[in-house]
C-alpha positions as CSV (number, residue, x, y, z in Angstrom):
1,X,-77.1,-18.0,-91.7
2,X,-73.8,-18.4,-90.9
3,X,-74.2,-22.1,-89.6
4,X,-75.5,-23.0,-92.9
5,X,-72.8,-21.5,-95.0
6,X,-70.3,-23.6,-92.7
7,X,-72.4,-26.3,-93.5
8,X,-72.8,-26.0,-97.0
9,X,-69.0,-25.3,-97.0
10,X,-68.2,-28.5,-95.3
11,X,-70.2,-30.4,-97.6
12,X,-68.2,-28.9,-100.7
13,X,-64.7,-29.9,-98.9
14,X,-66.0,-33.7,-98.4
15,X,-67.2,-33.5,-101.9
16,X,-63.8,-32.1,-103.1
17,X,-62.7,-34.5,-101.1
18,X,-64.2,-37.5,-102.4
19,X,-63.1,-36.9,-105.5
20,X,-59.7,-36.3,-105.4
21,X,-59.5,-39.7,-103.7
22,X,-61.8,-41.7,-106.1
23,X,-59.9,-40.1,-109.5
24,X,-56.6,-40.5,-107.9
25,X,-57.2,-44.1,-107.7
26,X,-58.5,-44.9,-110.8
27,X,-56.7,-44.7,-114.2
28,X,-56.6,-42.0,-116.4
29,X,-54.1,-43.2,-119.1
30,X,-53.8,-46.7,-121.2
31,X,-51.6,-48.5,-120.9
32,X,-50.2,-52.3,-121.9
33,X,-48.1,-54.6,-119.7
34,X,-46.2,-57.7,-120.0
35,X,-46.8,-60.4,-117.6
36,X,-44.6,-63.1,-117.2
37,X,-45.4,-66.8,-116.6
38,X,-45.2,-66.1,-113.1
39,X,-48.2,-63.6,-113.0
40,X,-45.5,-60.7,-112.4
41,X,-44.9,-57.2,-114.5
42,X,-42.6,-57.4,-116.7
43,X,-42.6,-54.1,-118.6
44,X,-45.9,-51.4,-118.4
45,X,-46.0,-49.2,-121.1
46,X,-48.3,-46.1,-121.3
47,X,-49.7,-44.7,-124.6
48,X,-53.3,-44.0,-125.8
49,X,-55.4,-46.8,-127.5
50,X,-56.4,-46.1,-131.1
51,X,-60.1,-47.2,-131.7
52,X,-61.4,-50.7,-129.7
53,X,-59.6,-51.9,-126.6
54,X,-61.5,-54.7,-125.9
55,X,-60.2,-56.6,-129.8
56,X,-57.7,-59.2,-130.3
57,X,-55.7,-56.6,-132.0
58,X,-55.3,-53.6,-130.3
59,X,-54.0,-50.2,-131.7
60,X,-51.9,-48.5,-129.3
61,X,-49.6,-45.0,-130.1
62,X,-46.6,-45.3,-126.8
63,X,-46.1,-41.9,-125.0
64,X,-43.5,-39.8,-126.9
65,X,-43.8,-42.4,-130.5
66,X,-44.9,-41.2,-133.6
67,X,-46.1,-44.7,-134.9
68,X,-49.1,-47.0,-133.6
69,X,-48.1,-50.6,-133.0
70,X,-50.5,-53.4,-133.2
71,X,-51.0,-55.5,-130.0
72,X,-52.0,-58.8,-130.1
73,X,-53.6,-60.4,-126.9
74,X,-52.1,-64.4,-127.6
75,X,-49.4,-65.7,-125.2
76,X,-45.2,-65.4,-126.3
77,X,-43.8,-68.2,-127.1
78,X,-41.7,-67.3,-123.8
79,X,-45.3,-67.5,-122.2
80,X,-45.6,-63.8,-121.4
81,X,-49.3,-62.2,-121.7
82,X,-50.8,-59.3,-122.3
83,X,-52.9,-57.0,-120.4
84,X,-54.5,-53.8,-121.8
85,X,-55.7,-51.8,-119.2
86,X,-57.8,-48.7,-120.7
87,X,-58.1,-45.3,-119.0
88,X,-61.2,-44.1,-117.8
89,X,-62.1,-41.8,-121.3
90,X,-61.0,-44.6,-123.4
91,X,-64.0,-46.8,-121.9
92,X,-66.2,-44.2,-122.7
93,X,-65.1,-43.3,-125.9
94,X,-66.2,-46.9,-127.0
95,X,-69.5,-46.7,-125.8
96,X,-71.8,-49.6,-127.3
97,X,-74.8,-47.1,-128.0
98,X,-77.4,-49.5,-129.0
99,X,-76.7,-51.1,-125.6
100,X,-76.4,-47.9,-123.9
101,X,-80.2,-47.2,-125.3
102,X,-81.0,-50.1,-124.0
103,X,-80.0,-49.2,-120.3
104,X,-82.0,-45.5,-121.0
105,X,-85.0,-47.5,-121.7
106,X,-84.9,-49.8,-118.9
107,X,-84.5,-46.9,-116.4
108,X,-87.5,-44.5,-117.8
109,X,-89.5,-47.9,-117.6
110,X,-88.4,-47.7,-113.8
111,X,-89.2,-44.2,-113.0
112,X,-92.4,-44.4,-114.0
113,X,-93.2,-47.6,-112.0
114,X,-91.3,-46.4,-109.3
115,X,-94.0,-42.7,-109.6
116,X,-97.0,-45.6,-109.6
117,X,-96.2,-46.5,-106.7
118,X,-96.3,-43.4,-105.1
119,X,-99.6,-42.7,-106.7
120,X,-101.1,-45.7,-105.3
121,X,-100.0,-44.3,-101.6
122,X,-101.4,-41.3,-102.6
123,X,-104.7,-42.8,-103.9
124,X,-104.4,-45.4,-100.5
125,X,-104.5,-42.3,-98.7
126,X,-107.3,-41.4,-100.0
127,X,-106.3,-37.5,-101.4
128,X,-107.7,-37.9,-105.4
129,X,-104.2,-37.4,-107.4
130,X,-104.9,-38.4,-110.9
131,X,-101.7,-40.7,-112.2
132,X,-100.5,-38.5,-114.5
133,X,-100.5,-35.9,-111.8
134,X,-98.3,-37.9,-109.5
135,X,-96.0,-39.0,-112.8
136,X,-95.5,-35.0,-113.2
137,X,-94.4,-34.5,-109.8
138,X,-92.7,-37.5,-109.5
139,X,-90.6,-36.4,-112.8
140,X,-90.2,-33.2,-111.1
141,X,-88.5,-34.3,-108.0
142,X,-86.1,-36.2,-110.3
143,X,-85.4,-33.2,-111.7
144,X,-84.3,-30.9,-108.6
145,X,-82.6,-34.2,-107.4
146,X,-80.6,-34.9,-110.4
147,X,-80.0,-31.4,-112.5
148,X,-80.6,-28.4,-109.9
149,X,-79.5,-30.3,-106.9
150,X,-78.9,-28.5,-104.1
151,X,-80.0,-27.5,-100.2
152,X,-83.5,-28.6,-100.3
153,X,-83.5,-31.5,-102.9
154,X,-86.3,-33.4,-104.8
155,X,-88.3,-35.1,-102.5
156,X,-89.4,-31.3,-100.6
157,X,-89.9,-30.0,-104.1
158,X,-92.3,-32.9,-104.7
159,X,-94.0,-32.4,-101.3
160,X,-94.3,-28.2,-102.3
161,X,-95.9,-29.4,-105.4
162,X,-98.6,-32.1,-103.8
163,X,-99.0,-29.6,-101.0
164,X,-100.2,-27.3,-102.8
165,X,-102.2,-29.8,-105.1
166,X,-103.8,-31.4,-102.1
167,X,-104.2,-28.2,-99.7
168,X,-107.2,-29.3,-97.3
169,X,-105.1,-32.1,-96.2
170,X,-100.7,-30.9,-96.8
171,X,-99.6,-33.4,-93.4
172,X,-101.0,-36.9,-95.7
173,X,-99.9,-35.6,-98.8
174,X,-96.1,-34.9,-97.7
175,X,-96.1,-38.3,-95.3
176,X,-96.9,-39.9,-98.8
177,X,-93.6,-38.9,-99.5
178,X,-92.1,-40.1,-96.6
179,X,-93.8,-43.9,-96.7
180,X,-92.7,-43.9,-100.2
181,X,-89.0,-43.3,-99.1
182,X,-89.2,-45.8,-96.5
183,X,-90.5,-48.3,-99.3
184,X,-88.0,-47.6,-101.7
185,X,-85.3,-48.1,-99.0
186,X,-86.8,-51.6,-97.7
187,X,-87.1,-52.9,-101.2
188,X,-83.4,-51.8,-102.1
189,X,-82.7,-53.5,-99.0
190,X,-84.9,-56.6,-99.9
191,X,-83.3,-56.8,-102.7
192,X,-80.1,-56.6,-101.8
193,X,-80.4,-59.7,-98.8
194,X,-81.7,-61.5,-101.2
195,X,-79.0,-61.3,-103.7
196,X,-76.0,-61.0,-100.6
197,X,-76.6,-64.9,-100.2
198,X,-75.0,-65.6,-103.4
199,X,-72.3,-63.0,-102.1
200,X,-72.6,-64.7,-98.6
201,X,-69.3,-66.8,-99.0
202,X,-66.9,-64.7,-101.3
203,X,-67.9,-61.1,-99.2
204,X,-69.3,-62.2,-95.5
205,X,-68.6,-58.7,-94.1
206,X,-70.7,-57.0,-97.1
207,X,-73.1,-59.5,-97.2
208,X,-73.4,-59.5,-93.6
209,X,-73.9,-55.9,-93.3
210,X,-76.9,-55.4,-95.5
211,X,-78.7,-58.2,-93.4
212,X,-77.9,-55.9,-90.4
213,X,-79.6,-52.6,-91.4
214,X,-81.5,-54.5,-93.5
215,X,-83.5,-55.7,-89.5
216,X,-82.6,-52.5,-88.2
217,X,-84.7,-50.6,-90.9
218,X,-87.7,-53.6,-90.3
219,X,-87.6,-52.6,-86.6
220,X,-88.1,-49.0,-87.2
221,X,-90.8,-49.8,-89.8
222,X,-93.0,-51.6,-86.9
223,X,-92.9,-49.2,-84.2
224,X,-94.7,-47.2,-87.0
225,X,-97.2,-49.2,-87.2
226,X,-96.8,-52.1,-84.7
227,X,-99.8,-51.3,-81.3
228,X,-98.1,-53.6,-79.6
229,X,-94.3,-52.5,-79.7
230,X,-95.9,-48.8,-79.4
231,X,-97.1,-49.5,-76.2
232,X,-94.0,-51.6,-75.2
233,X,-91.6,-48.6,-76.0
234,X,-94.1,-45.9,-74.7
235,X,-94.4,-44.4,-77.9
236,X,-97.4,-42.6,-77.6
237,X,-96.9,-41.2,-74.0
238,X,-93.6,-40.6,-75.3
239,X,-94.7,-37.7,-78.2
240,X,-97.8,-36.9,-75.2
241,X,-95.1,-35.5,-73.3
242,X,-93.3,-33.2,-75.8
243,X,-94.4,-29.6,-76.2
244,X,-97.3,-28.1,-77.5
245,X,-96.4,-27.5,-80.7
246,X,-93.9,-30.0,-81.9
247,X,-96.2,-32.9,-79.9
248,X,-99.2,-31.9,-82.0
249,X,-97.2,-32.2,-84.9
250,X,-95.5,-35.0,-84.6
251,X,-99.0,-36.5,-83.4
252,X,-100.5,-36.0,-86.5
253,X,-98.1,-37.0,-88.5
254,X,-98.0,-40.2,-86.8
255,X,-102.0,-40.1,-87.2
256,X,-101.1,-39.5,-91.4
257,X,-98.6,-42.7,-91.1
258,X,-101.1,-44.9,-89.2
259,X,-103.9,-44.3,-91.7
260,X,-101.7,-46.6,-94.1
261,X,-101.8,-49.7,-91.4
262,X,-105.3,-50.5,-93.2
263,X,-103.1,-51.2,-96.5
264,X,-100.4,-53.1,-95.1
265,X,-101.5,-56.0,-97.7
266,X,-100.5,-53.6,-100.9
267,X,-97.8,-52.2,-99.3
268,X,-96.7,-55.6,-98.5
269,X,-97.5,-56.3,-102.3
270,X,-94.9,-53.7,-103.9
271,X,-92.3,-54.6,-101.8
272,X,-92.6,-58.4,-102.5
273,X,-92.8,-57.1,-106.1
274,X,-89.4,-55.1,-105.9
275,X,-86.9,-57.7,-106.9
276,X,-89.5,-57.8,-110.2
277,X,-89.5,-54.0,-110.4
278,X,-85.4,-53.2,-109.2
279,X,-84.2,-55.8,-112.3
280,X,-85.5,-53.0,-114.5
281,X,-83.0,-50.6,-112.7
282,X,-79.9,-53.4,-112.1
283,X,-80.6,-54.6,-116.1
284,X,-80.2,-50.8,-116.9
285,X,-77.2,-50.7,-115.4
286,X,-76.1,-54.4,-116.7
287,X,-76.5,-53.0,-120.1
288,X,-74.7,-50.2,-119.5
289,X,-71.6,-52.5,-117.6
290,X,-71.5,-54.2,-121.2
291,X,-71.9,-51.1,-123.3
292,X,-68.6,-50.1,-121.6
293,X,-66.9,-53.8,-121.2
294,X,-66.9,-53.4,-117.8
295,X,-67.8,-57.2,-117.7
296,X,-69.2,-57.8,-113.9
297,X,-72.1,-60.4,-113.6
298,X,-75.7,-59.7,-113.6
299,X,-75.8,-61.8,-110.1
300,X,-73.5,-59.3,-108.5
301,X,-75.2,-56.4,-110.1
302,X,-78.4,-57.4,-108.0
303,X,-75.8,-57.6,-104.8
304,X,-73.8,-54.3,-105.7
305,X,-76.7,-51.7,-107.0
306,X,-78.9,-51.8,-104.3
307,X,-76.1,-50.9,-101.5
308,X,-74.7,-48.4,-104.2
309,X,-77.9,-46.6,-104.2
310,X,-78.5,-47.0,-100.2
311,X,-75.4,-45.2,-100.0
312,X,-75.3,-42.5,-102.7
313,X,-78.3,-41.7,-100.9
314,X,-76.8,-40.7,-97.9
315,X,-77.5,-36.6,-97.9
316,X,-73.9,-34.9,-97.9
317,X,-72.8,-34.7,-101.5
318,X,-75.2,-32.6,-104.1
319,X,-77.0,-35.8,-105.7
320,X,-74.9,-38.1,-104.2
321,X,-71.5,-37.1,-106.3
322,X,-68.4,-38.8,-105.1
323,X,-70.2,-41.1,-103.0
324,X,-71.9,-42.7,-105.3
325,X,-69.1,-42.7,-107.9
326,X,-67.0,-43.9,-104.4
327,X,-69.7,-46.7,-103.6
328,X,-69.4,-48.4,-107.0
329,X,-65.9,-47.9,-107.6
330,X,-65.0,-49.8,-104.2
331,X,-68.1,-53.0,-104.9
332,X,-67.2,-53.3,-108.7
333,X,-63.2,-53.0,-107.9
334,X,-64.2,-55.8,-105.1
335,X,-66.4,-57.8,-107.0
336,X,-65.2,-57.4,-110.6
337,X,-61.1,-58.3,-109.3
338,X,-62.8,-62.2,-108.3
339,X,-63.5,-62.6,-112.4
340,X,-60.1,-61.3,-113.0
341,X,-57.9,-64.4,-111.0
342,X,-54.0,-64.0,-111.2
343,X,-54.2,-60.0,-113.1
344,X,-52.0,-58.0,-111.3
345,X,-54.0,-55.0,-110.1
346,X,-56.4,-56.5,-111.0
347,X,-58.9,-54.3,-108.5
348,X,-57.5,-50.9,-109.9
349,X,-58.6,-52.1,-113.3
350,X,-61.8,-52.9,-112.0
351,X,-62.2,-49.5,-109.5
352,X,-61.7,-47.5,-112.8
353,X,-63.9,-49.3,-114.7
354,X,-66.9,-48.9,-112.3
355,X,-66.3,-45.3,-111.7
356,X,-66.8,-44.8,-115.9
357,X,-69.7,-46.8,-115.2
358,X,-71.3,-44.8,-112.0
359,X,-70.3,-41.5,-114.0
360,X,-72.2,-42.5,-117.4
361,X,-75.0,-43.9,-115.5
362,X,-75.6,-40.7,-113.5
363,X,-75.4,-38.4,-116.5
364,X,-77.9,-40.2,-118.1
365,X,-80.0,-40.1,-115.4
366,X,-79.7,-36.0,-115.7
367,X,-80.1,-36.4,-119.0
368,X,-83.7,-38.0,-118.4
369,X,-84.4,-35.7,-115.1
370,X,-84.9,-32.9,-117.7
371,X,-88.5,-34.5,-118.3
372,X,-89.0,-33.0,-114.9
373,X,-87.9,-29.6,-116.1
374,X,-90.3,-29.3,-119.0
375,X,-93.0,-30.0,-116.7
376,X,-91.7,-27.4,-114.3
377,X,-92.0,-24.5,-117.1
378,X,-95.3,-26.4,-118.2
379,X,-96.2,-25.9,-114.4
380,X,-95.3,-22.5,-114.5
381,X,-97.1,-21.4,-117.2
382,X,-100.3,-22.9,-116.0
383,X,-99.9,-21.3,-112.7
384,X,-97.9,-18.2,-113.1
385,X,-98.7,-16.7,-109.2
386,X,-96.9,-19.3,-108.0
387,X,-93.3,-18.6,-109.2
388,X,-91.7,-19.0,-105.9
389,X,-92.5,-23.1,-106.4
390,X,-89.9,-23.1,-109.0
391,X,-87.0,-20.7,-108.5
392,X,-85.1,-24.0,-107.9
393,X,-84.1,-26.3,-105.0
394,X,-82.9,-23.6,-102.7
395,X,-86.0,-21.4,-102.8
396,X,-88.6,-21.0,-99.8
């Protein structure tokens, strides 16, 4: 008990953490500076904006002035510019909303393809789950995940809920999950390498890196399934060996995994089909990158998402807070500072901007995980004994 309080604990502090780093170096007031011919800062002046920052004119009260002057983005005569750089609440208090619904859209199209494709495991593996059964769970994993996160998170909700669906065979059921984690990860990664070689000569290290465990992760995937690398690493004398208990578990979980070697050809199918299915998810956050003028391309957006996501999955944070607001704040501050030649801090600008983005992306995603909740009380209605199923991610 106690080593999972100190756990739990240390999570917090790295969370804590996170963020005190991430909103330290982002901005949190507006401001305007004068920059000389030279591409040096004149004078920077901080206020608050007054309606649209991203104008020609430009409203914008200074700190301790009574008055709003109007700022006007030409060049002096002296050849000075201008640079507005907005705060973090100031991009989201313009929020484009008919864009912004567009992003929504784009990502509920996504879950439910995403939960299709789970089904179709599940129906591969040959346990009966109707599709609007697998949508429900699916929508309710999102849900612990996203709103109730905590110790246990959504993907061992969803297997507590096909478990007990699919009782005479629980060890195919939750490997479903498991195949369907593996998938999602290989076409992030899919994607990613594909769109890193039109990073390949700006970024070589980050480009270079996803190629990396983008192998390492293909290597892993075919000594689950590969006969001949099995027997070359020992694999099954290997699990022969362990004990009782955890060998005939591990055994027939490797039995539940192998089953899916006779579908290798739709498998193969959905992850050739990813870059197809992950635009819906990069075009939702595209449209949500112009509905707050963050202004990166939708060629980097292929590159920068997909290692986002592999990374805000990482389990320390609850749902991935901080590191996923860190991930994007660091590519979109990288990648958004290369359209921005010759603006002094030019990446700052950029960090702050992609953590408003990260944040208003994630919230939204809440805001659609409560789908999942209504089908949890729906859930519990149907099948009051079994309470304990929903107390919430931490329950057992």
């Amino acid at each position: 008990m106690k080593k999972k309080v100190l756990i739990a604990v240390l999570k917090l502090l790295i969370v804590a953490a996170l963020f005190g780093v991430i909103f330290y170096a982002i901005d949190w007031q507006d401001s305007y500076s004068r920059i000389s011919p030279e591409g040096e800062t004149v004078e920077r002046i901080g206020g608050q904006i007054v309606g649209p920052w991203d104008q020609d004119t430009v409203r914008f009260r200074a700190d301790g002035a009574s008055t709003v002057n109007t700022l006007q983005r030409t060049t002096s005569s002296a050849g000075e510019s201008l640079l507005i750089s907005p705060g973090f609440l100031t991009y989201l208090k313009n929020l484009d909303l008919a864009l912004f619904a567009l992003g929504a859209a784009l990502f509920f199209i996504f879950v439910v393809i995403i939960n299709s494709r789970w089904w179709y495991l599940l129906r591969a593996n040959g346990l009966g789950v109707r599709f609007l059964e697998a949508q429900r769970f699916g929508w309710i994993g999102l849900f612990f995940s996203n709103v109730l996160p905590g110790a246990t998170g959504g993907d061992v909700v969803k297997a507590v809920y096909i478990v007990r669906r699919c009782s005479g065979d629980k060890v195919r059921a939750v490997v479903s999950i498991v195949v369907d984690r593996i998938m999602g990860v290989l076409s992030l990664l899919f994607v990613g390498s594909l769109a890193s070689l039109l990073a390949m000569e700006r970024f070589p290290m980050f480009a270079s890196t996803v190629w990396l465990i983008g192998a390492g992760t293909l290597v892993f995937c075919f000594l689950l399934i590969s006969p001949g690398l099995r027997r070359l690493l020992c694999f099954d004398a290997l699990v022969a060996r362990l004990p009782g208990r955890i060998g005939n578990i591990i055994a027939e979980l490797d039995r539940a995994v192998l089953h899916y070697r006779g579908h290798l050809a739709g498998i193969g199918g959905w992850i050739l089909a990813s870059p197809l299915i992950y635009t819906l998810f990069v075009g939702s956050l595209f449209c949500m990158d112009r509905a707050l003028g963050v202004g990166v391309s939708l060629a980097d957006y292929f590159f920068i998402v997909p290692v986002a996501a592999v990374i805000q999955g990482i389990p320390i944070a609850p749902a991935g807070w901080g590191i996923g607001e860190a991930a994007y704040g660091a590519l979109i501050g990288k990648f958004g500072a290369a359209t921005l030649p010759g603006v002094p801090g030019a990446e700052q600008l950029m960090r702050t901007r992609g953590v408003a983005l990260s944040v208003l992306h994630r919230t939204h995603v809440a805001a659609w995980s409560l789908l999942g909740g209504l089908f949890v009380l729906i859930d519990r209605q149907a099948h009051p004994e079994d309470g304990p199923l929903t107390r919430g991610p931490g329950a057992h």
